[in-house]
N, C-alpha and C positions, 0 to 999 in steps of 0.2 A: 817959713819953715814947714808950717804943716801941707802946705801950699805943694812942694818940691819932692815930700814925702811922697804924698798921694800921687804925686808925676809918677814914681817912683814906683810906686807898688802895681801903679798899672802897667809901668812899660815889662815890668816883671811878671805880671801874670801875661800879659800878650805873649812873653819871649817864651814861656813854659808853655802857652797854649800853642806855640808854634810848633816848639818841641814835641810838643804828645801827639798833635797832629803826625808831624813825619815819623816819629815812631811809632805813631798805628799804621801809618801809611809804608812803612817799610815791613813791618811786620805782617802785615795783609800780601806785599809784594812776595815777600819769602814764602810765605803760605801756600801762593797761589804757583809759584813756581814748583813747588813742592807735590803741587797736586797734579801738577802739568807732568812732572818726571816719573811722579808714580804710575800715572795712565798713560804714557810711554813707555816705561820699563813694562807695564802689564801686558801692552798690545807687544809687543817685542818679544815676548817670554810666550804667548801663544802662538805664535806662526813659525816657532824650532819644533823640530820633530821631537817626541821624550826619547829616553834612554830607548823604550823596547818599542817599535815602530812598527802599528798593524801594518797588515798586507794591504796594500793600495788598488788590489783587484776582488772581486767579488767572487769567494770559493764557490761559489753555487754558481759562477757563471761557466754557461760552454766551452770546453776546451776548444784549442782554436785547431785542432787535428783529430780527426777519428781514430779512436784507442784499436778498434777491431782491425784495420786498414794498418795500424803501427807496429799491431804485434806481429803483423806477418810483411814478412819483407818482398812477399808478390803479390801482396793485397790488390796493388792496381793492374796485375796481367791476368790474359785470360784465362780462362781452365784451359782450353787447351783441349785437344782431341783424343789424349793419352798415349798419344805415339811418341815413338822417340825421337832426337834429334840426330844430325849427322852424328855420328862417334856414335848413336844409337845404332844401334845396330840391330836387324833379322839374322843372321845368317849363322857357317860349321865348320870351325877350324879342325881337320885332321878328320875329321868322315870320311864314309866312303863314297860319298856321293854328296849331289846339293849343289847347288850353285848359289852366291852372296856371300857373306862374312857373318853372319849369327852370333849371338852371343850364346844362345841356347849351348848346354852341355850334351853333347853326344853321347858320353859315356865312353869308359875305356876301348880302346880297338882290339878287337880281337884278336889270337895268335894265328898265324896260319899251322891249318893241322899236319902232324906230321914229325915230330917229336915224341908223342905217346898215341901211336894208334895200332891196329893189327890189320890188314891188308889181306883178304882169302878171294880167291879167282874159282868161278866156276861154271861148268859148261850149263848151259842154257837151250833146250829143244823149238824151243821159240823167240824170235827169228832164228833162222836156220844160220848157220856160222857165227854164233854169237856167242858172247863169255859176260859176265856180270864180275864185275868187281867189287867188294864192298870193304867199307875201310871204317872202321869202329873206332872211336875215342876210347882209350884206354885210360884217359890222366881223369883227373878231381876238377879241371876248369872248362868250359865250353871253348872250342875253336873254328876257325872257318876255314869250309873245302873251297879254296880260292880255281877257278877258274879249270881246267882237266887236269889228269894224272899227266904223268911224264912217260912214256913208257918208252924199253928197248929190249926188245926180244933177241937174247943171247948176245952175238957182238955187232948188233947193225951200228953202225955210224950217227942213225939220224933218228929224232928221237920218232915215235909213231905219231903222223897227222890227224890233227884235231878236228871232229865234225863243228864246225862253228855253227852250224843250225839247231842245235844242243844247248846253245848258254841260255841259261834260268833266267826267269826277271829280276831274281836275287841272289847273292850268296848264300850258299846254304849253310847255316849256321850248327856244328854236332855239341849235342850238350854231351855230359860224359854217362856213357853206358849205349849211345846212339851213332845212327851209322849214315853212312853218305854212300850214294850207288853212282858208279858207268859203267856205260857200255862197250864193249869192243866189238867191232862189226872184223872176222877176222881174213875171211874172203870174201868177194862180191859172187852171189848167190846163180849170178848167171856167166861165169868164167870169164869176165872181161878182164882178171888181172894178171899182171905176168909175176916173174921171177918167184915162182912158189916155193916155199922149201917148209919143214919142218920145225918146229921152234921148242928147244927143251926148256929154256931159263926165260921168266920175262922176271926185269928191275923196273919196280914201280918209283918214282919220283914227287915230288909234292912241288905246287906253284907256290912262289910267294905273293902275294898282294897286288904288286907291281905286274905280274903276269912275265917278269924279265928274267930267263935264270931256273936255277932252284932254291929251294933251302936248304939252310944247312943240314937239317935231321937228313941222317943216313939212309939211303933207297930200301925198301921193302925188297927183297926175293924171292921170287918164288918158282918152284919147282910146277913143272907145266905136266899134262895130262901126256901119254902117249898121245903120237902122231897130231900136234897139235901143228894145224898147218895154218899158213899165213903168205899175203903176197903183195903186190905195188898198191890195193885197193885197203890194206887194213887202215880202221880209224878208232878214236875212241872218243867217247862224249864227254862235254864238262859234268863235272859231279853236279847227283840231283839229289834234290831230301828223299826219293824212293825210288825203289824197284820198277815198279811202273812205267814212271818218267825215264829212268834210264834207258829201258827196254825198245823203246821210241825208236831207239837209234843205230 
């Protein structure tokens, strides 16, 4: 009996010693797995970016473009000579002269005179058969004496021929209160001219611009001197800015 007991009490502490053993040895296993998930979860939870995610490049490093070169959108061409490009243009639309296309402002064109002026004819002892004409701006704007008078003494046909060795290097430009002078050469001085006759009326005429025609301002008339003679030979000069230059001719 006591023999069977004692069998008894040892296979019993064995079976518990078996027991405590695998229940340390499982609860060592859970431990360890335990510690295994946590320092996975850990490494796992540092390699996600956080909520607010610095900047991945360094502010203080070099921009990778030149700020001076981006502000201006011909940072990379060259200055350049300061000339202009075709469609640039030198040149003078509606001048009176010039050759090119300018972009330069001419300034308004002048009217041709002959609308507000006063016209007086008068005899002249030097050169011999010669008359002076002079033709005065009477208006408030300045005009130009474009190219000579018109003339026709009383009812000729044809207007009087022009000394073309007379035309100025410029138009003569009359501001207002100022005057324009030509010449009339009215006989040639050594008789070479024919059909001579006497002339009471001469109508003065004004050029326009174009030299083609007249304008429309109404002819000047004028009441002529006695015995004012004329023949195939008379001429008269392109208007000059003086008496002098007129006198030329």
């Amino acid at each position: 009996m006591n023999g069977r007991t004692t069998t008894m009490r040892t296979n019993l502490i064995r079976t518990t010693a078996v027991a405590a053993t695998a229940l340390i040895a499982a609860l060592s296993l859970t431990a360890c797995q335990s510690d295994a998930g946590a320092r996975d979860e850990g490494t796992a939870l540092s390699t996600s970016a956080p909520a607010t995610q610095k900047p991945t490049t360094d502010p203080t490093a070099a921009p990778t473009s030149d700020p001076a070169r981006s502000a201006s959108p011909a940072g990379d061409k060259p200055a350049g000579n300061g000339k202009g490009n075709s469609g640039d243009s030198t040149g003078t639309a509606g001048s009176d002269g010039g050759s090119g296309g300018g972009s330069e402002d001419p300034g308004p064109v002048m009217t041709a005179c002959g609308a507000d002026v006063k016209v007086t004819y008068s005899t002249v002892r030097r050169p011999i058969n010669h008359a002076l004409l002079t033709m005065t701006n009477t208006g408030s704007e300045p005009c130009n004496a474009y190219h000579a008078p018109l003339l026709r003494f009383d009812d000729a046909q044809a207007a009087t021929a022009v000394d073309q060795d007379s035309r100025p290097q410029a138009v003569v430009t009359i501001a207002p209160g100022e005057s324009a002078y030509a010449s009339i050469m009215l006989a040639a001085a050594d008789g070479s001219g024919n059909d001579g006759r006497t002339a009471a009326r001469l109508a003065v005429s004004f050029a326009p611009r174009s030299g083609s025609g007249s304008t429309d301002a109404a002819p000047a008339v004028i009441s002529l001197p006695a015995d004012t003679y004329t023949d195939t030979t008379t001429t008269v000069s392109h208007w000059q800015s003086s008496m002098d230059d007129a006198l030329m001719y």
